[in-house]
C-alpha angles and dihedrals in degrees: 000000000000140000113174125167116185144135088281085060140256108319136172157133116294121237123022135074122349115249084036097059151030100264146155099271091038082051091052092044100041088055109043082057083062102045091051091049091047092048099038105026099036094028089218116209106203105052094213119115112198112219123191127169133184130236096278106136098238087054090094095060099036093049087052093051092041094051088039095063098040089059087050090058093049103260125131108239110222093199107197095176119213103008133140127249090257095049096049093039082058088047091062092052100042094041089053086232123166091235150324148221133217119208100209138120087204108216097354127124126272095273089064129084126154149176124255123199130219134181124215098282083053097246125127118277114263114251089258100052088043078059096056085047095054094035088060093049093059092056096055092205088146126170117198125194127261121242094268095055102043116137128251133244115229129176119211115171094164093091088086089062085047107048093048088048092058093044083051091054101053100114090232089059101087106191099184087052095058093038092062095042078070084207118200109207134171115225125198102190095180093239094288145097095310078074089069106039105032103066088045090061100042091056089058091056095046096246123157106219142175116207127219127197087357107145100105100234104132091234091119111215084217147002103305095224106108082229120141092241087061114044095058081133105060087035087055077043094056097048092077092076092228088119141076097198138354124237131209144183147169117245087267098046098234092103115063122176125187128226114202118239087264094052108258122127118264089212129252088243094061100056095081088039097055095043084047099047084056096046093050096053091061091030132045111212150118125281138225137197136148125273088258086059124126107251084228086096085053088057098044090042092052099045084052086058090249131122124245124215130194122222130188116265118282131061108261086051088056097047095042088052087038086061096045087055109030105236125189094202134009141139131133143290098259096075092278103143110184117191112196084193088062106025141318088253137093110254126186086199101053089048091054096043089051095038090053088041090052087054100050089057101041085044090212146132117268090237093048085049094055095048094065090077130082115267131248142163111219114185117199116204134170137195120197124237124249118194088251099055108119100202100186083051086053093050096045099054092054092053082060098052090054097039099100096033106111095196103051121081110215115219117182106162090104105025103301133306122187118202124199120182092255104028142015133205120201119202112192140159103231124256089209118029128032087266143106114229126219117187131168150178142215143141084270131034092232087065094038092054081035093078096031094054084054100051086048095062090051085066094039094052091049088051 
């Protein structure tokens, strides 16, 4: 069982001891926490908390006892059901509320659920304001409201419309465009809110779909992760030749992976490239992506005449970093697009609705298209954590492998990442699952796995 709080929020196994898991009384106290440092760090004005899940079977019981306690505190819960993070991040920012939280584990299997923490613009909480919260809930000094200030419950299922309506108004997204390339795509949506939305948008668009997995019961067909390793379905899918374009989420639709028309993948990586590839192209601007990030958005950025920067993982470290450069377009590698003109947050349906718009343009295939980027292996590898894992120990000894090495470049300010001129190996402990990730690039993907598989060794002989 697994408790883990981080900037990427409080996550955990569902069921088992408190302290170990994510729980009814952790919830309770997790989110009381939140509510105090809304209402007494950010003196918040509105008193409403918006509060979205997705379709994870365990959402049902976590967002009662969520609102539940809200309303406890004093807040009024602006409920808005099965919704995506997006969706929900944009409903924090059109209802005028003081915060939100998303009940959602990402891409993580079916046990998991978590919190995850907005502010009032609907973007994460910073590091430093995630440690306040945690700090208080250490404490425990919790106040709870009398009977006559006890906060309201109110349902509101009319953020999908919206969402879709402001994606619909972006002016890159070209509706018409989209409408007369009369596209055919195949969507696996991994039983969960994508199910909703998803279909919504692409009739807008006048897109004929077939949805696959697309009942949101939260008893995900597959790993939910839009890894290679996990869509064999939707590529076999895609082999028919009946599609234009295949379409992929997480279970919370911030993550959106392609599939090329004969069913390869068109890589995760790629998803951010390609849209900014797109957005570059109308907009001049800088880019931004995360340290595990494929260097194909430093290509694209520099022939459109921009400048790339590199954050450390997780979104609130993109988008801070996204603000100090101004950056037109940014996310992360693993099919995360964020669109300051819509919103600071990564969003599965503006990447769709500007990808599409992109092709329709280009009147291409999916897998010409792809192979107008530069082209990069990226292996992702992972090694699980034991309780004797001594992760610093781990760092540091990595930094000392690489030391003398005049061609490596040595980053730490996110685990530790080594560039060479013609590769690069990243070595971090997970935000978001009891692992450390090891991913790496290269021209080929045998060099690629190569460093990873050394620096690999490196963890397995400290254990």
């Amino acid at each position: 069982m697994t408790l883990i709080k981080s900037i990427s929020g409080i996550r955990g196994t569902i069921g088992g001891s408190t302290g170990d898991t994510l729980n009814p009384l952790d919830i309770v106290k997790f989110t009381t926490a939140y509510a105090q440092f809304i209402r007494r760090e950010r003196k918040g004005t509105s008193n409403k908390i918006v509060v979205g899940r997705d379709a994870r079977i365990s959402g049902e019981m976590v967002k009662n006892v969520v609102c539940g306690t809200l309303m406890g505190v004093g807040y009024d819960v602006i409920d808005i059901g099965l919704a995506t993070t997006p969706t929900t991040e944009l409903a924090v920012r059109m209802s005028g509320a003081d915060g939100g939280i998303i009940i959602t584990a990402s891409h993580n299997p079916r046990q998991w659920n978590a919190l995850k923490l907005l502010n009032s613009e609907g973007e994460f909480l910073t590091a430093a304001d995630g440690a306040i919260v945690l700090a208080i809930a250490e404490r425990e000094n919790f106040e709870y409201a009398d009977v006559d200030h006890l906060g309201h419950y109110i349902e509101d299922h009319t953020f999908d419309a919206r969402h879709i309506e402001s994606v619909l108004q972006l002016k890159l997204v070209d509706v018409e465009a989209v409408k007369k390339a009369q596209f055919k795509v195949c969507v696996d949506t991994i039983n969960s809110v994508g199910g909703v939305i998803l279909p919504k948008l692409l009739d807008e668009l006048g897109v004929t779909y077939t949805i696959l997995n697309g009942e949101p019961t939260g008893d995900f067909a597959h790993n939910p992760e839009p890894l290679e390793k996990n869509l064999q379905g939707i590529m076999d899918e895609m082999k028919t030749g009946k599609y234009d374009l295949g379409i992929v989420v997480d279970p919370d639709v911030d993550r959106l992976a392609f599939i090329c028309e004969d069913g390869k993948m068109f890589g995760e990586e790629y998803t951010l490239v390609s849209v900014a590839d797109y957005v570059l192209s109308k907009t001049k601007g800088n880019t931004v992506s995360n340290l595990s990030s494929t260097r194909a958005l430093r290509d694209v950025t520099e022939k459109h005449g921009g400048t790339y920067a590199a954050a450390a993982v997780g979104e609130v470290n993109v988008t801070t970093k996204m603000k100090e450069v101004n950056a037109v377009i940014g996310g992360e590698g693993n099919g995360g697009v964020i669109y300051p003109e819509s919103h600071y947050g990564r969003d599965a349906l503006v990447g769709i609705a500007l990808f599409l718009t992109s092709l329709a343009a280009k009147g291409c295939k999916v897998s010409k298209l792809r192979a107008t980027f530069p082209d990069y292996q990226i292996a992702k590898n992972r090694i699980d954590l034991t309780p004797e894992t001594d992760v610093d120990a781990i760092l540091v000894k990595v930094k000392e492998m690489f030391a003398a090495d005049a061609t490596a470049q040595v980053n730490d300010i996110d685990g530790v990442k080594i560039d060479f001129p013609d590769k690069w190996v990243h070595l971090r402990k997970s935000n978001t699952e009891p692992i450390i990730r090891v991913y790496s690039e290269a021209a080929t993907m045998e060099e690629a796995d190569a460093i990873g598989k050394k620096l690999m060794q490196v963890v397995y002989d400290m254990q």
